[in-house]
NUKE-120656 format. One record per residue (C-alpha): x negated, y, z negated; residue in three letters. Coordinates in steps of 0.5 Angstrom, whole numbers, padded with zeros to 4 digits, always signed. Example, Ala and Ser with C-alpha at 12.3 -4.5 7.8 and 13.67 -1.06 7.14 Angstrom:
2
-0025-0009-0016Ala-0027-0002-0014Ser
REM end
This chain:
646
-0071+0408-0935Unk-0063+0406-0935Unk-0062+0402-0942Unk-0057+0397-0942Unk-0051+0399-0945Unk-0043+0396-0950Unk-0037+0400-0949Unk-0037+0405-0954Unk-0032+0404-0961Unk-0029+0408-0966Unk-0034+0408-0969Unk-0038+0412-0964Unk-0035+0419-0965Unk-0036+0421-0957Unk-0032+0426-0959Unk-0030+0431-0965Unk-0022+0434-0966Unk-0022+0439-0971Unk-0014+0440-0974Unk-0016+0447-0977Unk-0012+0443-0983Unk-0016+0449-0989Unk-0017+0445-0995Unk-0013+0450-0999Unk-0006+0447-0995Unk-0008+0440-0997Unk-0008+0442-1004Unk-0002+0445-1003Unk+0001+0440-1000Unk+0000+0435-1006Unk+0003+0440-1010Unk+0009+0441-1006Unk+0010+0433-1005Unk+0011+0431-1012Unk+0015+0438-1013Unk+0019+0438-1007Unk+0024+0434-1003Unk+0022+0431-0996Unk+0027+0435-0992Unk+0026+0441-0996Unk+0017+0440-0995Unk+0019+0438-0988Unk+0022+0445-0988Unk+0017+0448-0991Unk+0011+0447-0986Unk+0015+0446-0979Unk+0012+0454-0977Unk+0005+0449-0977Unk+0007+0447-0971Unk+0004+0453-0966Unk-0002+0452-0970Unk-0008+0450-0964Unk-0012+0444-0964Unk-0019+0444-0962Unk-0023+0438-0958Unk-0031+0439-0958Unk-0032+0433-0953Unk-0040+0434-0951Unk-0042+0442-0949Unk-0034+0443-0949Unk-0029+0446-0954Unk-0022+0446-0951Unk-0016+0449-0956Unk-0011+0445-0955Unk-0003+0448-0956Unk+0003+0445-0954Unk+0009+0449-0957Unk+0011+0454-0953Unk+0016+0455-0947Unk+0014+0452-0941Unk+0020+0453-0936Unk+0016+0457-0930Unk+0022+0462-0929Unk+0021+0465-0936Unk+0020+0471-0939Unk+0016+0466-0944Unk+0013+0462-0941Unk+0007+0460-0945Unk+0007+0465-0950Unk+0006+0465-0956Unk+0010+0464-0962Unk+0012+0471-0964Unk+0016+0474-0970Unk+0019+0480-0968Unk+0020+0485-0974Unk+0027+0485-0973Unk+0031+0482-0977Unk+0029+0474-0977Unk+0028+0474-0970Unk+0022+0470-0967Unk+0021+0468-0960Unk+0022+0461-0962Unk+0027+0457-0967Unk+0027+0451-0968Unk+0034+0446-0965Unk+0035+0439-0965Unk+0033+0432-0970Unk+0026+0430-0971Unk+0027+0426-0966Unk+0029+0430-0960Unk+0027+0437-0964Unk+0025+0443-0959Unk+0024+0449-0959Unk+0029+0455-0956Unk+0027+0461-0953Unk+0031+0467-0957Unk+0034+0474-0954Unk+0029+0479-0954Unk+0031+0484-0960Unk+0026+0489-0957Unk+0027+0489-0950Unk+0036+0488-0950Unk+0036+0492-0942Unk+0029+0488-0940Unk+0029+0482-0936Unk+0033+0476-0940Unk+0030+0470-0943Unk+0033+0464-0941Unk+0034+0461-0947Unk+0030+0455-0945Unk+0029+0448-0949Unk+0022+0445-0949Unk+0020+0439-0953Unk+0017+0440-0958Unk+0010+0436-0959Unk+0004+0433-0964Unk-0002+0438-0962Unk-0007+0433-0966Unk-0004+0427-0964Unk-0004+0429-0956Unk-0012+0431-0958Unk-0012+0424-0960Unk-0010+0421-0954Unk-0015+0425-0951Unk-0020+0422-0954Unk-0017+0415-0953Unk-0017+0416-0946Unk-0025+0419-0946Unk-0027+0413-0950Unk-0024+0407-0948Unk-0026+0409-0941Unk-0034+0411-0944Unk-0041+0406-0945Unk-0046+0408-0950Unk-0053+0405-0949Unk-0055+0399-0954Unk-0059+0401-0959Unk-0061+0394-0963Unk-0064+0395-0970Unk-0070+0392-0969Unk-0075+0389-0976Unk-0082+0389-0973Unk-0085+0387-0980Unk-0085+0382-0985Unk-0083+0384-0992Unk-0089+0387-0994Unk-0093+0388-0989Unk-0099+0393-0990Unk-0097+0396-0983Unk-0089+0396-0984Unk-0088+0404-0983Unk-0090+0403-0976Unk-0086+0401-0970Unk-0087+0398-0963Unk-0085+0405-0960Unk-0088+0410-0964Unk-0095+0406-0965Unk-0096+0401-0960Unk-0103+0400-0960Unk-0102+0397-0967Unk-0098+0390-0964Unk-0100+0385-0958Unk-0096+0383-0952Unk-0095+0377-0952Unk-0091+0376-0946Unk-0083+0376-0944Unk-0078+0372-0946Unk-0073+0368-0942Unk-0069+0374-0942Unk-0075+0380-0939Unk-0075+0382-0945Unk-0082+0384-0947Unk-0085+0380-0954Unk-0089+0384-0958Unk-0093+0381-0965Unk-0095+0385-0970Unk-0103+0385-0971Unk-0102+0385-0979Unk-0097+0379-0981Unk-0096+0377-0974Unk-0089+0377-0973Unk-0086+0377-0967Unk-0081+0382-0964Unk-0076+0381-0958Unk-0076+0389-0954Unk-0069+0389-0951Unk-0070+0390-0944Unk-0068+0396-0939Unk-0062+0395-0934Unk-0068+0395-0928Unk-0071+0389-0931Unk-0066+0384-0932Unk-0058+0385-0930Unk-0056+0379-0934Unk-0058+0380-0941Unk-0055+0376-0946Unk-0050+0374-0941Unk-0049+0365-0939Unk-0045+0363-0933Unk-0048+0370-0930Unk-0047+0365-0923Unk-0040+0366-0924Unk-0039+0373-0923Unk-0037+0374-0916Unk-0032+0368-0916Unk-0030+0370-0922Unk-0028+0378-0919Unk-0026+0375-0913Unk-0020+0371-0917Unk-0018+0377-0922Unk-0016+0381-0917Unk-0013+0375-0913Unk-0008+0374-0917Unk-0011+0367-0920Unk-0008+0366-0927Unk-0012+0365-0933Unk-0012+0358-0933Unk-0012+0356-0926Unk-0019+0360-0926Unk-0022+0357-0932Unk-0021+0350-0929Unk-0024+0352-0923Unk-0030+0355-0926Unk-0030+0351-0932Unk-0031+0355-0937Unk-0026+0357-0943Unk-0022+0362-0944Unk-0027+0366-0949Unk-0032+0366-0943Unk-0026+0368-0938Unk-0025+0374-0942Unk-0032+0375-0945Unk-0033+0375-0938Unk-0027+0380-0936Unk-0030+0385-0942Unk-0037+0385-0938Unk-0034+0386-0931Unk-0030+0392-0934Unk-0037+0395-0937Unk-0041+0394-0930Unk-0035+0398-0926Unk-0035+0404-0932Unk-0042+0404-0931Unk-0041+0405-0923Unk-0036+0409-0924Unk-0040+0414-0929Unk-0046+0414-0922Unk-0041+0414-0917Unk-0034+0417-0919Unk-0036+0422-0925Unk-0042+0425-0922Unk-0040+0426-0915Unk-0034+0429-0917Unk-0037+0434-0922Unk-0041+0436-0915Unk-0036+0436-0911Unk-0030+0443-0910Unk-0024+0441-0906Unk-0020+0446-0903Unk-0013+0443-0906Unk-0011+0436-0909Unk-0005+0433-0907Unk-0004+0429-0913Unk+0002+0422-0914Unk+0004+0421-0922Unk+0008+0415-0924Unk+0009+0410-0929Unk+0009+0402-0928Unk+0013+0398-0933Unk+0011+0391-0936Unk+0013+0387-0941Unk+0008+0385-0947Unk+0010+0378-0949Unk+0010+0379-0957Unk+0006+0374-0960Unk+0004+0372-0968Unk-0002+0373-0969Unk-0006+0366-0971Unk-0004+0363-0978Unk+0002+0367-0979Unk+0008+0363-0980Unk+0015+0365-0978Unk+0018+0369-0983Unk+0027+0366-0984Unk+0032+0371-0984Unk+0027+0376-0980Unk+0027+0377-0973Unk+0023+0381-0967Unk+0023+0382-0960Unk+0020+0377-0955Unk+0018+0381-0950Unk+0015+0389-0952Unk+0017+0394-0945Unk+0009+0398-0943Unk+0008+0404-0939Unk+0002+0405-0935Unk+0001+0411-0932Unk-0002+0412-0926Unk-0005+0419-0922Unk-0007+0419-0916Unk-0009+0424-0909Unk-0004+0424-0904Unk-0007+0424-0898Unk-0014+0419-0898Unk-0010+0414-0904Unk-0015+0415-0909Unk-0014+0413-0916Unk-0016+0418-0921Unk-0014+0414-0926Unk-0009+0408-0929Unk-0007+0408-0936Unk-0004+0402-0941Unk+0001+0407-0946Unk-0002+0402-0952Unk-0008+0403-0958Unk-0010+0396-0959Unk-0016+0399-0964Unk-0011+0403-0969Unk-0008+0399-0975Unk-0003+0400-0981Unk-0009+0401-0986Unk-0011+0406-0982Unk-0004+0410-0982Unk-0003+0408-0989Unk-0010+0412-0990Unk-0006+0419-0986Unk-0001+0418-0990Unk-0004+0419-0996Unk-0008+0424-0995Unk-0005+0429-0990Unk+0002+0426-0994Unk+0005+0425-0986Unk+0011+0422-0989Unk+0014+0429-0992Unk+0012+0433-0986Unk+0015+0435-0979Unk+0014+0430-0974Unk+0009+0435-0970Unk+0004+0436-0976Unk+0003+0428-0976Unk-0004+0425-0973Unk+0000+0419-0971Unk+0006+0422-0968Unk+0004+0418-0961Unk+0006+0412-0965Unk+0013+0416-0965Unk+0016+0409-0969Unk+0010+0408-0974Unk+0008+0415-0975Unk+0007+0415-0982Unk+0007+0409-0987Unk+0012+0408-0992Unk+0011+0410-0998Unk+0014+0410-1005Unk+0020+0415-1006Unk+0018+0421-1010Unk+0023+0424-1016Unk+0026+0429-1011Unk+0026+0424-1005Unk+0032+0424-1001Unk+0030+0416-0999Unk+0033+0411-1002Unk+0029+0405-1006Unk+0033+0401-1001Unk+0032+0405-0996Unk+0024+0404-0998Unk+0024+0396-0997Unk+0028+0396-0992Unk+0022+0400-0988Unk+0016+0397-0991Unk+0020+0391-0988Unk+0020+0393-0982Unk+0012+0395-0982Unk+0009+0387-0985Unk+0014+0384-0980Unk+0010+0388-0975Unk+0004+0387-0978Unk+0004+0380-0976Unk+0005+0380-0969Unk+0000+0384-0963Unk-0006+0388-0966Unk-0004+0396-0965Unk+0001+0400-0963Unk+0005+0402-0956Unk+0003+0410-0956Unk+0010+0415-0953Unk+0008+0415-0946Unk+0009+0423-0945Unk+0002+0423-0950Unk-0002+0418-0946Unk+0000+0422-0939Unk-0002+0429-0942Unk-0008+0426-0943Unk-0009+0423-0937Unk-0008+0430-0933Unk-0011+0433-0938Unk-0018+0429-0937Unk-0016+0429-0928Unk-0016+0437-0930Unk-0024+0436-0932Unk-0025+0432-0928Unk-0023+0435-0921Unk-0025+0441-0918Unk-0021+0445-0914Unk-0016+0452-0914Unk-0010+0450-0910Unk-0006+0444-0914Unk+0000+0440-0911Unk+0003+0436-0915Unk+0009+0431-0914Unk+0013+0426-0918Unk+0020+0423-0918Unk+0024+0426-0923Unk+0023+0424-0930Unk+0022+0428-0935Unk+0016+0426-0938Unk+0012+0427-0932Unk+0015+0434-0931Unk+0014+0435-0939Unk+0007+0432-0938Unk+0004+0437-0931Unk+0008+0443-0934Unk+0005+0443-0941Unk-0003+0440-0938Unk-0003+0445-0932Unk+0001+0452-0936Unk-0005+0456-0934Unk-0005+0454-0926Unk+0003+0455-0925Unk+0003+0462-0928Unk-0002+0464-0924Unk+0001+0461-0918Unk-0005+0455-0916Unk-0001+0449-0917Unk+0006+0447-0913Unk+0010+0441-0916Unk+0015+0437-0912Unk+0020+0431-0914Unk+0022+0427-0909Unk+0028+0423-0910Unk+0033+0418-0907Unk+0039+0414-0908Unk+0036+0408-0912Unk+0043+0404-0910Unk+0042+0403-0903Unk+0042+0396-0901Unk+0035+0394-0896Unk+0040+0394-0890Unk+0043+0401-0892Unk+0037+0404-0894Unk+0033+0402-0886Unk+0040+0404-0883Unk+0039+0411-0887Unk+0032+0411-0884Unk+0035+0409-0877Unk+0040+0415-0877Unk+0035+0420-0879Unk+0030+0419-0873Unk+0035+0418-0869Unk+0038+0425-0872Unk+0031+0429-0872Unk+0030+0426-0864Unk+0036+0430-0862Unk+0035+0436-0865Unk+0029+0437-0863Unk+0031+0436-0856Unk+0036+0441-0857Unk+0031+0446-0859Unk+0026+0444-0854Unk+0021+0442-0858Unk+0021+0434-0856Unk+0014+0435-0854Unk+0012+0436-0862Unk+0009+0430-0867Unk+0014+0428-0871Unk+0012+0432-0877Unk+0011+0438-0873Unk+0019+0437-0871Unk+0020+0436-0878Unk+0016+0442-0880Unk+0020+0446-0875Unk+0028+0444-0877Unk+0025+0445-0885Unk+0023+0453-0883Unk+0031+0454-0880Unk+0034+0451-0885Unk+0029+0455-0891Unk+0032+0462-0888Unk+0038+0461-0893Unk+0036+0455-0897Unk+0033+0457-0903Unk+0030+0453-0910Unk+0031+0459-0913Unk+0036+0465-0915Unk+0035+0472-0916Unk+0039+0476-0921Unk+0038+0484-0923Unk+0036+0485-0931Unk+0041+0491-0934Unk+0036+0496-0933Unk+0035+0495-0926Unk+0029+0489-0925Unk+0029+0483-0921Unk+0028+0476-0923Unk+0028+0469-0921Unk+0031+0463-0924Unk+0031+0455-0922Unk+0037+0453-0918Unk+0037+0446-0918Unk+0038+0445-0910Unk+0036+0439-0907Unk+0034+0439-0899Unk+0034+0433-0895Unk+0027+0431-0892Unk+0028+0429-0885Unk+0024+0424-0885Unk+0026+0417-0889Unk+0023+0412-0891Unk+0025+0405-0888Unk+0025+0402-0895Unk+0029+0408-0899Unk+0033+0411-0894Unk+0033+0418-0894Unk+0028+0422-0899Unk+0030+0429-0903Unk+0026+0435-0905Unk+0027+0439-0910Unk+0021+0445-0911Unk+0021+0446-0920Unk+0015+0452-0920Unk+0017+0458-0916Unk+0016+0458-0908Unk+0018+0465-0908Unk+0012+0468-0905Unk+0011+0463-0900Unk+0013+0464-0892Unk+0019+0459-0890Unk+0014+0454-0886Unk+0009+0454-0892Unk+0014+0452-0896Unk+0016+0447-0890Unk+0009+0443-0889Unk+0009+0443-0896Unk+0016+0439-0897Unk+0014+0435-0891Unk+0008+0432-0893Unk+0011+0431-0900Unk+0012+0423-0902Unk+0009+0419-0907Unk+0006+0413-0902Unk-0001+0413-0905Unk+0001+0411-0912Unk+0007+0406-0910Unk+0002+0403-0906Unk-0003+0402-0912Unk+0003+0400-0916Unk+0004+0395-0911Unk-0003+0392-0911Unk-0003+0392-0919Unk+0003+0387-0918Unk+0001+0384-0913Unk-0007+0383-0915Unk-0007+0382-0922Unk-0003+0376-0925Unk-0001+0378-0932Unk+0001+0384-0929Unk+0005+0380-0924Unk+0014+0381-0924Unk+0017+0377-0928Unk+0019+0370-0926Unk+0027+0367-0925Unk+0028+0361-0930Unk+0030+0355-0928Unk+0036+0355-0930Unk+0037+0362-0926Unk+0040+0364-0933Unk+0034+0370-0935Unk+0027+0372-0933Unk+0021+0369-0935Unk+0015+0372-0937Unk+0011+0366-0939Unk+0004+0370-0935Unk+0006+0376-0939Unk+0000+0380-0942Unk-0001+0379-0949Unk-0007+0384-0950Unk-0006+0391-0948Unk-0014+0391-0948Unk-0015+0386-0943Unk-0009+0389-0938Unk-0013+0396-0940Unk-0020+0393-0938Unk-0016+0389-0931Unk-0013+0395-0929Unk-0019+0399-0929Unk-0022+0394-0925Unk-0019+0393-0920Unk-0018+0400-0919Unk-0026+0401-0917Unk-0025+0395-0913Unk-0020+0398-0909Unk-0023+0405-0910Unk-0029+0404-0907Unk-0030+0396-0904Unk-0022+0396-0900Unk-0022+0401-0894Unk-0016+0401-0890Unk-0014+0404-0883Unk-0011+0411-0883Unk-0011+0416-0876Unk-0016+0411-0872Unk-0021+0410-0877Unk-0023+0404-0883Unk-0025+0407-0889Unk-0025+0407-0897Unk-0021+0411-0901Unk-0027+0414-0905Unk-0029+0416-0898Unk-0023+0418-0895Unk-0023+0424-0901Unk-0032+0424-0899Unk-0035+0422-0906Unk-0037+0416-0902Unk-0041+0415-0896Unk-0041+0407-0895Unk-0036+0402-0897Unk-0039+0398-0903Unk-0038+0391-0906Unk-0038+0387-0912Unk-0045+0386-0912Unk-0046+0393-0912Unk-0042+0394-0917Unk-0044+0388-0922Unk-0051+0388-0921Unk-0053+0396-0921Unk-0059+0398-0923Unk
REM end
């Protein structure tokens, strides 16, 4: 029997994190606090920040360990921190502010004629505010069945220790309510009881206006605003997002039957996987009843980032992201705060780290504390004036996409992955730290795929006419006009990767080789009408890969599949919409904005099921579903499938 289902909460604990914080240290860390200046305590506890996380999440348990070097060329490369016995010499030392600390790959005192380190600086990271996330992610995207706490007896009925369900012979039936559900009546003080029904019973439970819901999904992802819809539809705004929250819990139903299952029976032979970020911009509005404060200021509009992956070659959205917590609150920081006293230690040991601005509460100034009282009521300040405005906190966007790739890691099975971003440093942070394992052992290739953003329209296209143009010529040259264009520039990649080389090779004082990245862009020989010319740079080592293996590589590296998404998000969904020209044509207007991270969470998915499984495209001669295309589907779906499973 399929139970009718609510998205989880916090309070559902889907899953366990365990920081491996012994009870010991938190004793210590109160004596330490009243003793101790902030910065000496901070000094104190940095060597913390190698300690694993653990994450139990249904029968697994995966540890979680950020901090280590994560340059593929390394000799350190995702080692563990290591003391030497030599002197003070670790493997790691620590450089850099809070802010910007990272951890730097010392000399080998052990090994001084071996292969060097390459003294690399890796960012360093919270372990349990990344398991966080995780969680995060798992749970917003999660569904729990509906467990009513039912009361089958009056106050002192002679039967009261017996339910419907453990003892049915003791209540009558008395038919179903208007909402299938089944009414039973206890034979001993008659009360009358309402079974909450299953899914296969009714698809409208507690739901009015269940005649709206396919007008409804039509006008979310055709760009219809708020407003407009509720005028058509004739509902109020509450209804228009009771409907949206109910919308979302039919699409992760279908997703829990048609995406997650097929995909855990299903082995790829690779994945091409698109990462990318979206920007939009939250308007920032007071919460109701709060009144606007002289003398304080706050910004109007609050820059977003949505993290969106999807596969290359069939455009199927793996996931799409909001960077924003809309459940967590102050009080719970201020919670943290004093029990794990987050304000006296490295960022890296803080819970709230993700919240990077607001990752500890502001408390008062200890005997010894460097921070001022001045400095104290400026901060606290800060925080009440925030405390005002939307609910929840923008999470640092490098956190939510490790736990984006780290939950597409789980979800995908395959052992050749093939990865391509544009160059960003936090998507190149995120794939090297969630995929360490795969690039050391060689079953991952990443791929950045640049362009000149400067060019105008006219000067990218005429970049594209003179590289086909380019292309044509040398291959006639070279006899091979009688190949497809990607077999053209396959063929021109393989001439020019005989000298051209993403790596460079250099002897150890003892004699032994070694490799290191050598930032060398190659130009792709196929540009792109609305970009120009495209540029390629291999980050992992190509070194044991042939010429043309590392050219068909290259040629089928772009990042198409997230771009169109992208597009569709802006294109599809109002509030997620490009900002408007004022009329005065003197700023931009963000009058439709989203005000609620959730609901444009909740839209995004949406439209991803949508255009995952109900939007076929053509593609090599045939009209077909992403969710087809990548062969977790055999049919193209509908709203109605969506909305009215059973």
């Amino acid at each position: 029997m399929y139970k009718i289902k609510r998205l989880a909460t916090v309070l559902d604990h889907i899953c366990h994190i365990e920081p491996n914080i012994p009870l010991e240290e938190l004793r210590k860390r109160e004596d330490d606090y009243k003793t101790l200046s902030d910065k000496k305590m901070k000094t104190s506890y940095i060597n913390f920040t190698f300690r694993p996380v653990h994450l139990f999440w249904g029968e697994h348990e995966h540890e979680i360990q950020l901090n280590y070097c994560s340059d593929p060329f390394c000799k350190n490369h995702h080692q563990p921190q290591k003391d030497y016995k030599v002197g003070k010499f670790k493997r790691y030392k620590f450089t850099g502010k809070e802010e910007s600390r990272t951890i730097n790959c010392v000399p080998d005192p052990t090994d001084k004629s071996g292969v060097p380190t390459l003294g690399c600086y890796t960012r360093t990271f919270s372990n349990w505010s990344l398991a966080t996330e995780i969680e995060r992610l798992i749970r917003i995207n999660s569904t729990v069945p509906l467990e009513p706490d039912y009361t089958f007896h009056k106050e002192g009925c002679l039967d009261s220790d017996n339910t419907y369900f453990e003892n049915p012979k003791s209540f009558y039936k008395r038919g179903k309510a208007t909402s299938k559900a089944q009414t039973v009546q206890c034979k001993k003080c008659k009360k009358y009881t309402n079974i909450l029904p299953s899914k296969s019973e009714t698809t409208s439970y507690n739901q009015k206006r269940n005649d709206i819901l396919l007008t409804f999904a039509q006008h979310l992802i055709n760009r219809v605003p708020v407003s407009s819809t509720c005028k058509i539809l004739g509902i109020g705004r509450s209804t228009y997002y009771s409907k949206l929250e109910w919308l979302y819990r039919c699409c992760l139903e279908f997703l829990e039957t048609r995406e997650t299952k097929q995909f855990a029976k299903t082995t790829f032979p690779r994945i091409w996987l698109n990462i990318d970020m979206m920007m939009y911009y939250l308007n920032n509005v007071r919460k109701k009843g709060e009144p606007r404060t002289r003398g304080t200021k706050s910004e109007k509009q609050l820059p977003t980032q949505t993290v969106v992956s999807t596969d290359s070659l069939s455009r199927y959205v793996f996931r799409a992201d909001v960077a924003y917590d809309w459940d967590i609150d102050f009080k719970q920081i201020e919670m943290d705060t004093r029990k794990y006293k987050d304000d006296h230690l490295p960022i890296e040991l803080r819970k709230n780290a993700k919240y990077t601005k607001y990752s500890f509460y502001p408390m008062n100034p200890t005997t010894n504390d460097t921070e001022s009282s001045n400095d104290y009521h400026r901060l606290m300040q800060e925080y009440k004036l925030r405390a005002k405005y939307v609910d929840g906190l923008h999470v640092n966007h490098t956190y939510t996409a490790m736990a984006q790739l780290f939950l597409i890691k789980q979800l995908v099975k395959t052992d050749k992955w093939r990865m391509v971003s544009d160059d960003d440093a936090v998507l190149k942070a995120a794939i090297k730290k969630v995929f360490i394992e795969e690039i050391g052992q060689g079953k991952l290739h990443y791929f950045v795929n640049t362009f000149d953003k400067t060019l105008s329209k006219e000067d990218a296209y005429q970049e594209f006419i003179e590289a086909n143009k380019y292309l044509r010529k040398w291959s006639e040259f070279n006899n091979l006009d009688d190949l497809s264009e990607r077999e053209q520039a396959v063929e021109y990649l393989k001439r020019i990767l005989a000298t051209h080389k993403f790596y460079e090779t250099k002897i150890a004082p003892d004699g032994t080789s070694y490799r290191v990245h050598k930032p060398n862009k190659i130009e792709h020989p196929i540009a792109m009408a609305d970009r120009g010319s495209r540029y390629i740079d291999a980050i992992t080592d190509t070194s044991n890969l042939s010429d043309e293996h590392i050219a068909r590589l290259i040629v089928r590296a772009n990042d198409n599949s997230v771009n169109a998404f992208l597009q569709e998000i802006r294109r599809s969904l109002s509030f997620l919409e490009r900002p408007l020209v004022t009329s005065r044509g003197d700023g931009k207007s963000y009058i439709y904005s989203n005000f609620n991270p959730k609901y444009a969470q909740m839209a995004i998915t949406i439209l991803r099921t949508y255009y995952n499984f109900c939007e076929p495209f053509n593609a090599n001669g045939d009209k077909q579903t992403p969710a087809q295309r990548i062969g977790i589907a055999k049919k193209v779906y509908s709203w109605r499938d969506i909305i009215y499973k059973k």
